[in-house]
TORKOL-4160 file (C-alpha; in steps of 0.2 Angstrom, whole numbers, padded with zeros to 4 digits, m for minus):
380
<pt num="1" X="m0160" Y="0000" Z="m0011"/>
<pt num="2" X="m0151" Y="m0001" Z="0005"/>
<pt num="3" X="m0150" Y="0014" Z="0019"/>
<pt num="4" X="m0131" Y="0015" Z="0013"/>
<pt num="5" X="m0136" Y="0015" Z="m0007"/>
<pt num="6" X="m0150" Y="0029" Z="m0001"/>
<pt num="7" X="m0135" Y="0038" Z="0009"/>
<pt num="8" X="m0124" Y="0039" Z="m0001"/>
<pt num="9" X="m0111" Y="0025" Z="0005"/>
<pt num="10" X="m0097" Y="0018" Z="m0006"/>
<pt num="11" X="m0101" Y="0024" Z="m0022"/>
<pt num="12" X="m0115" Y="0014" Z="m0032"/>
<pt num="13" X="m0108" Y="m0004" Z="m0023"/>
<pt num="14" X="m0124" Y="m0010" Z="m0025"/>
<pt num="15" X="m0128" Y="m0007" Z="m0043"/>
<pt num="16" X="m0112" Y="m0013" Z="m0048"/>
<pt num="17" X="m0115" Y="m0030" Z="m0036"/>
<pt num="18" X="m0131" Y="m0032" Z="m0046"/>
<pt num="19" X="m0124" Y="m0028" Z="m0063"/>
<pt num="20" X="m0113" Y="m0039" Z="m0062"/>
<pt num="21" X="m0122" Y="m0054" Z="m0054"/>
<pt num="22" X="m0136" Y="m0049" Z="m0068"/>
<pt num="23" X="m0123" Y="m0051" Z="m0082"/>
<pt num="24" X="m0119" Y="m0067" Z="m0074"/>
<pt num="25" X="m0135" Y="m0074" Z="m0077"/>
<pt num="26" X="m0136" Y="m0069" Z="m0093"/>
<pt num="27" X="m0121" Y="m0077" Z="m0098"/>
<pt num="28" X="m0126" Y="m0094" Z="m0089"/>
<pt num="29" X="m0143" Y="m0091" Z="m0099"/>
<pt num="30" X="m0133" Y="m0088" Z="m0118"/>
<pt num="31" X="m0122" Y="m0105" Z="m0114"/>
<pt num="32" X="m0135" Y="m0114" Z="m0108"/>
<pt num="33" X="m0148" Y="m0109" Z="m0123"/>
<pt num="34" X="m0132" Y="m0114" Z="m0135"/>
<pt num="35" X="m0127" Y="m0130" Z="m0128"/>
<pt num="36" X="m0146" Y="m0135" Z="m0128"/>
<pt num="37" X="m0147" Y="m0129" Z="m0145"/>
<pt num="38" X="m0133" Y="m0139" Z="m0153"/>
<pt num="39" X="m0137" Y="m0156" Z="m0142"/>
<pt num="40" X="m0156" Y="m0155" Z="m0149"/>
<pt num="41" X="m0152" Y="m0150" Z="m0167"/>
<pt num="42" X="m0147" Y="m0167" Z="m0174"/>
<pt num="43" X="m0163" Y="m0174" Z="m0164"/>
<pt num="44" X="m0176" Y="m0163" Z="m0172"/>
<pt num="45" X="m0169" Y="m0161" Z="m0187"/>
<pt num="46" X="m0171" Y="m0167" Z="m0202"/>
<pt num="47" X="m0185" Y="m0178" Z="m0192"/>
<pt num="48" X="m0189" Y="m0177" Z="m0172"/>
<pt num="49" X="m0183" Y="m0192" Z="m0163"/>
<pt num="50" X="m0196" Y="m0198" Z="m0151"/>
<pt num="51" X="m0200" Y="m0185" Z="m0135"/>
<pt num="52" X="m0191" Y="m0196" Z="m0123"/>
<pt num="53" X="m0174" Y="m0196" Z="m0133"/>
<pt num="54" X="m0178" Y="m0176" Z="m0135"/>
<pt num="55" X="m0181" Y="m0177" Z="m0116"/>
<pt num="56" X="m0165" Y="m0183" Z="m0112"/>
<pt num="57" X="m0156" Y="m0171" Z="m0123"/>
<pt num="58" X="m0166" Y="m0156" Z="m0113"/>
<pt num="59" X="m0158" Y="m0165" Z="m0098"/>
<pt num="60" X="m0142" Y="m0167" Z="m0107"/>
<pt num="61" X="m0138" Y="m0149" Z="m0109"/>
<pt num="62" X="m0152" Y="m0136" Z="m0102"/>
<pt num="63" X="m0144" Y="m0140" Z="m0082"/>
<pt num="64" X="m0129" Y="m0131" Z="m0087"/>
<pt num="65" X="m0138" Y="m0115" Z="m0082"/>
<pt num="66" X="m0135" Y="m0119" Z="m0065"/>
<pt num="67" X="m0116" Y="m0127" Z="m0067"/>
<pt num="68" X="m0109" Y="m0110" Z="m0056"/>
<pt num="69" X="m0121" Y="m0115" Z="m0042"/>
<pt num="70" X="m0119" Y="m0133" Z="m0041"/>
<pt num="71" X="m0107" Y="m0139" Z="m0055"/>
<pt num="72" X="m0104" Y="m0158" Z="m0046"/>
<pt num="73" X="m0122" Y="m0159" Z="m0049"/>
<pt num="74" X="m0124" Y="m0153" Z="m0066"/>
<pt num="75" X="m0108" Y="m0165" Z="m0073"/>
<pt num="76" X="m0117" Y="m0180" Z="m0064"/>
<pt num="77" X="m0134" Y="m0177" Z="m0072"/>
<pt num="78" X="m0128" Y="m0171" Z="m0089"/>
<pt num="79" X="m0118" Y="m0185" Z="m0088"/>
<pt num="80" X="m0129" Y="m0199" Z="m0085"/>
<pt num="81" X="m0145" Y="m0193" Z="m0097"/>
<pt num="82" X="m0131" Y="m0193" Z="m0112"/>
<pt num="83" X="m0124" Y="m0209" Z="m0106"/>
<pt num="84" X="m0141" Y="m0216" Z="m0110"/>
<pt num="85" X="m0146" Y="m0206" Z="m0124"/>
<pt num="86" X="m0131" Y="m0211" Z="m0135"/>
<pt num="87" X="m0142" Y="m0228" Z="m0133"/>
<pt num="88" X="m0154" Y="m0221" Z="m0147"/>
<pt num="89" X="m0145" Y="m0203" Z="m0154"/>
<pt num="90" X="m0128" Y="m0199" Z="m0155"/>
<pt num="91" X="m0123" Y="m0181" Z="m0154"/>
<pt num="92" X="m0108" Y="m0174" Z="m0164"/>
<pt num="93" X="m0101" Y="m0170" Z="m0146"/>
<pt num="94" X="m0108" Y="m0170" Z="m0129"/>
<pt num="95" X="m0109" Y="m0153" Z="m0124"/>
<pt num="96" X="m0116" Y="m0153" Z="m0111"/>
<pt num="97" X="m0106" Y="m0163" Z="m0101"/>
<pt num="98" X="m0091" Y="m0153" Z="m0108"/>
<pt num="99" X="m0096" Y="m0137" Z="m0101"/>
<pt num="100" X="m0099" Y="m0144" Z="m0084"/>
<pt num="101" X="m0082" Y="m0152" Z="m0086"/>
<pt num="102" X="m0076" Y="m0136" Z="m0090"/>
<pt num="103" X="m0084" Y="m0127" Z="m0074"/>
<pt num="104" X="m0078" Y="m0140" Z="m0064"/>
<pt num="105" X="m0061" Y="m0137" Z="m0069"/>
<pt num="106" X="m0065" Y="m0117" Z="m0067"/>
<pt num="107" X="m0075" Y="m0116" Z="m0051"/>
<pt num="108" X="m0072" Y="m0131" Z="m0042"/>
<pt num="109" X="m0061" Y="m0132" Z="m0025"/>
<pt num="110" X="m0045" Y="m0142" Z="m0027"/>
<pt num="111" X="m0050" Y="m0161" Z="m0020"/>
<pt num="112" X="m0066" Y="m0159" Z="m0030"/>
<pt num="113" X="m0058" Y="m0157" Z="m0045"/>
<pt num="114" X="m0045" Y="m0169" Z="m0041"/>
<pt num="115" X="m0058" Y="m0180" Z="m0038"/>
<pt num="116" X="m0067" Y="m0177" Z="m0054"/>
<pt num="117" X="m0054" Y="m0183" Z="m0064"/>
<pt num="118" X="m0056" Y="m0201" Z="m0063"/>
<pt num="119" X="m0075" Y="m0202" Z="m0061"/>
<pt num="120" X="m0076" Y="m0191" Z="m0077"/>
<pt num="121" X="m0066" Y="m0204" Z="m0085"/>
<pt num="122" X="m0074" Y="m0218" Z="m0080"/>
<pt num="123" X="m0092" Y="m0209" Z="m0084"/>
<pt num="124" X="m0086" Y="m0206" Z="m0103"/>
<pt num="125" X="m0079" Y="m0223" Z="m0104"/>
<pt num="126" X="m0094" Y="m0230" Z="m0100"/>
<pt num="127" X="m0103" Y="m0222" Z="m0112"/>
<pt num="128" X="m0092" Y="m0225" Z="m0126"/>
<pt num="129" X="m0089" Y="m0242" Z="m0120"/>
<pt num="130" X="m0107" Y="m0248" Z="m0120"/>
<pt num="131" X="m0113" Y="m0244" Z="m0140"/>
<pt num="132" X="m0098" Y="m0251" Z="m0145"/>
<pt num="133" X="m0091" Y="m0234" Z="m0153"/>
<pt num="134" X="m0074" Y="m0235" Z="m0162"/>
<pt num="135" X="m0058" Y="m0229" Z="m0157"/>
<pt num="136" X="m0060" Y="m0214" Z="m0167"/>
<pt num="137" X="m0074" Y="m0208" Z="m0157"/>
<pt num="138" X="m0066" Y="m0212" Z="m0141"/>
<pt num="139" X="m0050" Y="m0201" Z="m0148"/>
<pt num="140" X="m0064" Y="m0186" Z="m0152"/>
<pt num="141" X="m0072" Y="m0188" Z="m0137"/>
<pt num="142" X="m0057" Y="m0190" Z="m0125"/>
<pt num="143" X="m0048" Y="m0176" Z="m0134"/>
<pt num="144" X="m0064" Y="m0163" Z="m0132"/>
<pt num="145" X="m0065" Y="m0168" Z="m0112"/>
<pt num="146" X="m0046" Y="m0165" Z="m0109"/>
<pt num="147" X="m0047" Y="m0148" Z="m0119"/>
<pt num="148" X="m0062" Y="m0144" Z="m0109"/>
<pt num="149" X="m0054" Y="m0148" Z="m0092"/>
<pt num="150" X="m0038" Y="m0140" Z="m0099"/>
<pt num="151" X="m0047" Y="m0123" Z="m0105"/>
<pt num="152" X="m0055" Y="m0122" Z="m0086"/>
<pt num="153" X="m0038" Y="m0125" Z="m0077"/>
<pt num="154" X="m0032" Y="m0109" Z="m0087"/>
<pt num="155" X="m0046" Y="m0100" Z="m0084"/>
<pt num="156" X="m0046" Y="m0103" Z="m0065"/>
<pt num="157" X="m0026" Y="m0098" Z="m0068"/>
<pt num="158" X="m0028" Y="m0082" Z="m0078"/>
<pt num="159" X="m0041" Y="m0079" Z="m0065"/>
<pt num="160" X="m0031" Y="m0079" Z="m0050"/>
<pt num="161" X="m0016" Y="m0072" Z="m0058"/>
<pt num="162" X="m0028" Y="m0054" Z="m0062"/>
<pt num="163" X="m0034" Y="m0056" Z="m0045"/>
<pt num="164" X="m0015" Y="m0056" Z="m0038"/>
<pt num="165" X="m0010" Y="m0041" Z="m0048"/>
<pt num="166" X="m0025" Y="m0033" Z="m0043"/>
<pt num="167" X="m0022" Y="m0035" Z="m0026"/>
<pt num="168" X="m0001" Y="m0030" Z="m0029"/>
<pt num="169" X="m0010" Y="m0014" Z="m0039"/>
<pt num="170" X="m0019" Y="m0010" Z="m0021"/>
<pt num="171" X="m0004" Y="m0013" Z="m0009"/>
<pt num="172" X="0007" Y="m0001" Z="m0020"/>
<pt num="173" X="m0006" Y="0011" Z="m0019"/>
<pt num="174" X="m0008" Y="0008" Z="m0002"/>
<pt num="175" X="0011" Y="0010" Z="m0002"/>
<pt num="176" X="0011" Y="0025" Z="m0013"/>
<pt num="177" X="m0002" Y="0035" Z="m0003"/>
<pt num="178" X="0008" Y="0031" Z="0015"/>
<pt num="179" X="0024" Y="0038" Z="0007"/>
<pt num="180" X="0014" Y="0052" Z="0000"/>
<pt num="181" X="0008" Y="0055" Z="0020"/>
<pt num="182" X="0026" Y="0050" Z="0025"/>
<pt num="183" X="0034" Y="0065" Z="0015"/>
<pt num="184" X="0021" Y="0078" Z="0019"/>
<pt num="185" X="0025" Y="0076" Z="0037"/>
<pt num="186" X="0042" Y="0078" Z="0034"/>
<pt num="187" X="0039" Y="0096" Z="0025"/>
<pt num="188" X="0028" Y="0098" Z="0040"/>
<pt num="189" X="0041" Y="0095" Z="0052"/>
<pt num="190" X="0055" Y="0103" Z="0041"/>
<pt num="191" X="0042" Y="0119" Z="0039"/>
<pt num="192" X="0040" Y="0121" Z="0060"/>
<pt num="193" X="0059" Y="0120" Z="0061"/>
<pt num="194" X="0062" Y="0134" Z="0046"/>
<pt num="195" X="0049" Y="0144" Z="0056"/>
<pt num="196" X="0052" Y="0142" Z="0072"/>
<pt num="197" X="0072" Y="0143" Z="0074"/>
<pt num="198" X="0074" Y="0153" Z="0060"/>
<pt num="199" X="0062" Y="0167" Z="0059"/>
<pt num="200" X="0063" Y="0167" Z="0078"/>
<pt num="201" X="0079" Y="0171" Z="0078"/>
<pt num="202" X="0080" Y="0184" Z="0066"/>
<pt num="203" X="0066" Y="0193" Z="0076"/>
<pt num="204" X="0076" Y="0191" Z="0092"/>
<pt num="205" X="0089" Y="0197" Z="0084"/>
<pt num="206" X="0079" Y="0210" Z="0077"/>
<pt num="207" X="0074" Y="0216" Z="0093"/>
<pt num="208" X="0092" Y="0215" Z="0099"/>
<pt num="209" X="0097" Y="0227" Z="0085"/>
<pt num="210" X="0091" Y="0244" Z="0091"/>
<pt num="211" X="0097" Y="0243" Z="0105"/>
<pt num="212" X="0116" Y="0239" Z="0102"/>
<pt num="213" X="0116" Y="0251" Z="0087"/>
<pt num="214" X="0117" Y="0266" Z="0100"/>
<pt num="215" X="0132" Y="0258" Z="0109"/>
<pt num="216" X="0140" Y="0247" Z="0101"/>
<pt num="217" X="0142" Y="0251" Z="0082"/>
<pt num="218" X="0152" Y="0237" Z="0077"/>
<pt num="219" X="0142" Y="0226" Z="0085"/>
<pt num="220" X="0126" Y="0231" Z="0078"/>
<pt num="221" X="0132" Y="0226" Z="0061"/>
<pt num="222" X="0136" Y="0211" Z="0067"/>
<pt num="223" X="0119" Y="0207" Z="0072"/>
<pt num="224" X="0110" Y="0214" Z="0056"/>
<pt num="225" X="0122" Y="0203" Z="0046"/>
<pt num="226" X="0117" Y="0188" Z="0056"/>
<pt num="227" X="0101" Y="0191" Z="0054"/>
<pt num="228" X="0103" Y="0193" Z="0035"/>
<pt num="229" X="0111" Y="0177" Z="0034"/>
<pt num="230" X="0098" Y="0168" Z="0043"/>
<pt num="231" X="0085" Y="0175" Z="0032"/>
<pt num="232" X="0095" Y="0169" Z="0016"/>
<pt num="233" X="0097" Y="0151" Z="0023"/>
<pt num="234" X="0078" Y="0151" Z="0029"/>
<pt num="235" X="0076" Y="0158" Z="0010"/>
<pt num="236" X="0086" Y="0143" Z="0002"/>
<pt num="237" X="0076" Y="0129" Z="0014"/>
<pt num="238" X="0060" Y="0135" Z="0012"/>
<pt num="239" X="0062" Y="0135" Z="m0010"/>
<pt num="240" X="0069" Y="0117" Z="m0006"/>
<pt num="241" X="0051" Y="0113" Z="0001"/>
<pt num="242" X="0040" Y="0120" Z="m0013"/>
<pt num="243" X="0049" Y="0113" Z="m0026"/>
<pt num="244" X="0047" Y="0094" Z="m0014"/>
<pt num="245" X="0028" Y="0102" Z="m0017"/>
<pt num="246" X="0029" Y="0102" Z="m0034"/>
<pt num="247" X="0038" Y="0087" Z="m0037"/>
<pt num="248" X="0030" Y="0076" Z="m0023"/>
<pt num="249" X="0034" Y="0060" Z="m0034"/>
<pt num="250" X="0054" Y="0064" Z="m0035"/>
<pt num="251" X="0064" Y="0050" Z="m0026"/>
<pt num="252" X="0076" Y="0061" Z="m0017"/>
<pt num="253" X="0076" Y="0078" Z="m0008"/>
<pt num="254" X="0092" Y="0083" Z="m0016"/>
<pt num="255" X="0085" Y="0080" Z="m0032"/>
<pt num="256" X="0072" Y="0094" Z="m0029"/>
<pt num="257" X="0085" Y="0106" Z="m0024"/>
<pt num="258" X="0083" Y="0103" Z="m0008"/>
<pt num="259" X="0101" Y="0103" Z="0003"/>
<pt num="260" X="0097" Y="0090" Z="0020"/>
<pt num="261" X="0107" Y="0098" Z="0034"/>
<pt num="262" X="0124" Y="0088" Z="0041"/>
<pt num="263" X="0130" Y="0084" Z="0055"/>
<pt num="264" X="0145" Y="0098" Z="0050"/>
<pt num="265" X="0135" Y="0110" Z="0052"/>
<pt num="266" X="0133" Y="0111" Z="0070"/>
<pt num="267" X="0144" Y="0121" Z="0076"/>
<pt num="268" X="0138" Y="0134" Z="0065"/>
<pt num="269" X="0120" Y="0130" Z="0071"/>
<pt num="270" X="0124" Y="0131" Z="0089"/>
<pt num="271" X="0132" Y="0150" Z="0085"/>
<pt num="272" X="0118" Y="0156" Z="0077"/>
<pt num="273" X="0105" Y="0149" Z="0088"/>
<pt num="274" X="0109" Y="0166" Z="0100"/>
<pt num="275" X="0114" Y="0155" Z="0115"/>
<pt num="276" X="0130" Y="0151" Z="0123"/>
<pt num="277" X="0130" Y="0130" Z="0118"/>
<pt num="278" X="0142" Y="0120" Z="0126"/>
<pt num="279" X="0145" Y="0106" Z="0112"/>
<pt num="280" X="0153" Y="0090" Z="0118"/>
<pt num="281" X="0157" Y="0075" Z="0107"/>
<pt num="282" X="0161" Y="0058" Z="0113"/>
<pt num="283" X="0170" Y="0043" Z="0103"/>
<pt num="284" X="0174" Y="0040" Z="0087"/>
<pt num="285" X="0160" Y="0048" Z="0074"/>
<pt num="286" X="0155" Y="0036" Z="0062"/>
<pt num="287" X="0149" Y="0035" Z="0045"/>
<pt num="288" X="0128" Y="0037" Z="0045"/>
<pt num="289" X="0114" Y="0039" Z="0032"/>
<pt num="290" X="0111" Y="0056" Z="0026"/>
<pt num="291" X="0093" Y="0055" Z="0034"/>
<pt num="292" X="0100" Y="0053" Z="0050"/>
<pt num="293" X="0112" Y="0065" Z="0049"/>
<pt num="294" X="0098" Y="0076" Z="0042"/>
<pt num="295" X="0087" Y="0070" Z="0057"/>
<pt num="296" X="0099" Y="0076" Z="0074"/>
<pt num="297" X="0102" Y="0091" Z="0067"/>
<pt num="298" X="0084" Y="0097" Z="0065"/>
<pt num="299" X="0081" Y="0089" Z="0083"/>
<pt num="300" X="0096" Y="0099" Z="0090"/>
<pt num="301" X="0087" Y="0114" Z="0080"/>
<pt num="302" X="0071" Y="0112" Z="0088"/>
<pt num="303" X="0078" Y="0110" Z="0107"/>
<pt num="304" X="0090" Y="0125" Z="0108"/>
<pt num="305" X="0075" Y="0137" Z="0098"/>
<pt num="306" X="0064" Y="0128" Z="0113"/>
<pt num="307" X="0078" Y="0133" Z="0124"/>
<pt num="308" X="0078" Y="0151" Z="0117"/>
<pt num="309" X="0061" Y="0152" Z="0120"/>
<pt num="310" X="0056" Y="0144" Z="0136"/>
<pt num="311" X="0068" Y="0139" Z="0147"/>
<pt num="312" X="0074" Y="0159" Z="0150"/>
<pt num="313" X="0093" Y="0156" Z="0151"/>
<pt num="314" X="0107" Y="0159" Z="0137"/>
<pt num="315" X="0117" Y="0145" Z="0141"/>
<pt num="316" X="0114" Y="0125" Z="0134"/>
<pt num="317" X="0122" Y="0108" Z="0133"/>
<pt num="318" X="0125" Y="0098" Z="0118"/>
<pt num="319" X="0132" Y="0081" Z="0119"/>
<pt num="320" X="0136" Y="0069" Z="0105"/>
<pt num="321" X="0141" Y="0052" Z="0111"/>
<pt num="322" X="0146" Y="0041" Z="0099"/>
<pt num="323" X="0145" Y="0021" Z="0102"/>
<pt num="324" X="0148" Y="0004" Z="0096"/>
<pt num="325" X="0130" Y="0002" Z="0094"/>
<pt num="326" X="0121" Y="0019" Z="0095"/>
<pt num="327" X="0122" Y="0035" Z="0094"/>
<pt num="328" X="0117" Y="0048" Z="0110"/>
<pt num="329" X="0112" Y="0066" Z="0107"/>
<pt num="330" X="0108" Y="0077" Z="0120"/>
<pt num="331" X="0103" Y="0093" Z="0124"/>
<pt num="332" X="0101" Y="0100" Z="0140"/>
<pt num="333" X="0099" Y="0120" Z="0150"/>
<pt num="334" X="0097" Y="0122" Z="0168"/>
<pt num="335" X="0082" Y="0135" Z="0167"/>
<pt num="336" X="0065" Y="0136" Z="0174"/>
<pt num="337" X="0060" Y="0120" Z="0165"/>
<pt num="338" X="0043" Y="0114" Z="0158"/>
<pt num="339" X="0029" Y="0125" Z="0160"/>
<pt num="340" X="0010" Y="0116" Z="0162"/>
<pt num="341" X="m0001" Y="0120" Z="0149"/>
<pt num="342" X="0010" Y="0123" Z="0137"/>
<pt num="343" X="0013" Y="0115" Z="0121"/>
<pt num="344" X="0015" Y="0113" Z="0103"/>
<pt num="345" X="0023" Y="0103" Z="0087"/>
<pt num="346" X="0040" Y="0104" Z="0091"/>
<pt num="347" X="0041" Y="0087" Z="0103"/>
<pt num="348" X="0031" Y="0079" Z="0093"/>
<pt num="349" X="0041" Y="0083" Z="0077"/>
<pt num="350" X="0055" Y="0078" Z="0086"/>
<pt num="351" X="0049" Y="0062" Z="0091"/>
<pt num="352" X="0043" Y="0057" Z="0074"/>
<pt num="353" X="0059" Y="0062" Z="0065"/>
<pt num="354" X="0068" Y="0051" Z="0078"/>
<pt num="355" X="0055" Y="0035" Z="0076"/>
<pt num="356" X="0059" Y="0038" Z="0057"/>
<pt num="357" X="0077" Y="0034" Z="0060"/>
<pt num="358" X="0075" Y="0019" Z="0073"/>
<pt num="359" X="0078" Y="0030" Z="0087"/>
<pt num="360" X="0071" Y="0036" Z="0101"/>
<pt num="361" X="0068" Y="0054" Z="0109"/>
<pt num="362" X="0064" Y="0055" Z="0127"/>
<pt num="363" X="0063" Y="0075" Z="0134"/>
<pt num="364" X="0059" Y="0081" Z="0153"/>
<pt num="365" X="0066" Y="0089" Z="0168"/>
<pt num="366" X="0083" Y="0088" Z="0172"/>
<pt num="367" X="0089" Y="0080" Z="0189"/>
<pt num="368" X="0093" Y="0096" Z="0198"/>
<pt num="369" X="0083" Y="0109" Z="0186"/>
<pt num="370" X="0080" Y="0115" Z="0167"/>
<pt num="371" X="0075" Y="0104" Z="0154"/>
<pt num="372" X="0082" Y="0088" Z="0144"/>
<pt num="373" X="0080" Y="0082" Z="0129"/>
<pt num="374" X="0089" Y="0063" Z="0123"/>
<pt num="375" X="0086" Y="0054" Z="0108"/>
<pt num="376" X="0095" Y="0040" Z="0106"/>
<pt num="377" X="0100" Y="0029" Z="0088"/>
<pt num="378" X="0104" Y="0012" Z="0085"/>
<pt num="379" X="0121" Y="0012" Z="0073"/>
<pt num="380" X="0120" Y="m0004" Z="0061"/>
């Protein structure tokens, strides 16, 4: 056993190897011991022929053992000791050279099976030829090679046909499991931006509460309702992404339950995000995918709750420019800017949700102060 059997390595790959070479042998063994079998029946019974015709018959029929290692060699020497045994003894049918036919046919690379065709014909002609058998033994004998040669061909096809649909079996796994990946980092990402904006918000404005409720009644409401709100939204999102939990196979989001955000729901974002966003759209807005649609809004999420967070100011920038080819969405504050040493999900999330669209996210300083964020996606 080897030190990866002994360790535990990919489980029992040796014993199968082994098994499966043993149960080769023994087949080789079963069609050999038959072959050999039927060729030497008629020359033992009802009397032995002499021991060099039943020599020839061993000869005849026993090498097919080996026909998987070296089946050119097996056909040529099966072959040629029942071309000369017919001489003295005719079997019912040459079997040997049949079943070294039929590997030939089975295991063979293309040119030596190409070029096993005539050779074989001309081998079997010879041998026919020379006793001066009739034309019904050459129709038996010719039919029984072309059947043999036609019974490998199809093996050798039904072969590589199982071997191609096991190999599209493993690419659809391999398929299945990277969607599987695909869509658990999309709950990730969608998670980080439920948590992060909206819970964050709703303890800002938590915090924000008690100290208008004194002052300014009206106003205090205001803020307890908003928080309210956010809490129900962040309630409706999150049961959208257990039930994409339990269902992970389900071929749609919406499917699930689960609402993808629009680009309509901006301006409503950018109220309740707690800052004073500037929004700005440029050009025409254009028809997009859902998923892109779904994919800008949750980056515009992520950077004003970033902006709430770090960059210590209550004012933001958000641009939508619209072109022939792309679309530009931008987010931009002038506060104190990145901080070293810190980070987190957020950028990353964002990136990957742009890269799942086509696009591409670039975030860092601004020219004068504060902090950028671009993405930018190509319009088809």
């Amino acid at each position: 056993m080897t030190n990866a059997g002994r360790a535990g390595g990919p489980p029992m790959t040796w014993w199968a190897a082994w098994a499966a070479r043993f149960s080769g042998r023994r087949a080789d063994g079963a069609v050999a011991a038959a072959t050999t079998a039927a060729t030497l029946g008629p020359l033992l019974v009802p009397a032995p022929k002499a021991w060099w015709i039943v020599a020839l018959g061993v000869l005849a029929s026993a090498p097919v053992h080996w026909r998987r290692r070296a089946p050119m060699a097996v056909a040529v020497l099966t072959g040629a000791a029942m071309t000369v045994m017919v001489f003295w003894a005719k079997p019912f049918l040459p079997f040997g050279p049949l079943v070294a036919v039929h590997t030939i046919a089975d295991l063979s690379p293309r040119w030596k099976r190409l070029a096993a065709i005539p050779a074989i014909a001309a081998v079997v002609g010879m041998s026919l030829a020379l006793p001066g058998e009739d034309s019904e033994t050459y129709r038996l004998v010719g039919t029984a090679f072309v059947a043999a040669y036609a019974l490998g061909t199809s093996a050798r096809a039904h072969r590589s046909r199982t071997a191609e649909l096991a190999e599209r079996a493993r690419r659809r796994e391999q398929e299945h499991i990277a969607a599987v990946a695909e869509e658990r980092a999309r709950i990730a990402r969608d998670m980080h931006d439920i948590i992060t904006h909206s819970v964050g918000l709703m303890v800002v404005q938590a915090e924000a509460g008690p100290v208008v409720l004194e002052s300014d009644a009206p106003r205090a409401e205001a803020v307890f309702g908003a928080i309210a709100d956010t809490g129900r939204g962040a309630l409706t999102e999150l049961r959208g992404l257990l039930a994409a939990l339990r269902a992970p196979a389900a071929p749609a989001t919406e499917d699930l339950g689960l609402v993808q955000p629009r680009l309509d729901g901006l301006p409503a974002l950018t109220r309740r995000s707690g800052l004073d966003v500037v929004m700005t759209v440029e050009g025409e807005r254009r028809r997009i995918p859902g998923s892109l649609e779904a994919a800008v809004y949750r980056i515009v999420q992520e950077a004003l709750t970033n902006v709430r967070r770090h960059a210590g100011v209550r004012t933001a920038r958000l641009r939508l420019r619209w072109a022939s080819e792309e679309l530009l969405v931008e987010i931009a504050d002038e506060g104190r800017g990145p901080r070293p040493g810190r980070g987190g999900y957020g950028l990353i999330g964002m990136r990957e949700r742009a890269a799942a669209c086509g696009g591409t996210l670039s975030a860092g300083p601004g020219q004068d102060a504060g902090f950028i964020v671009r993405a930018v996606f190509p319009l088809e």
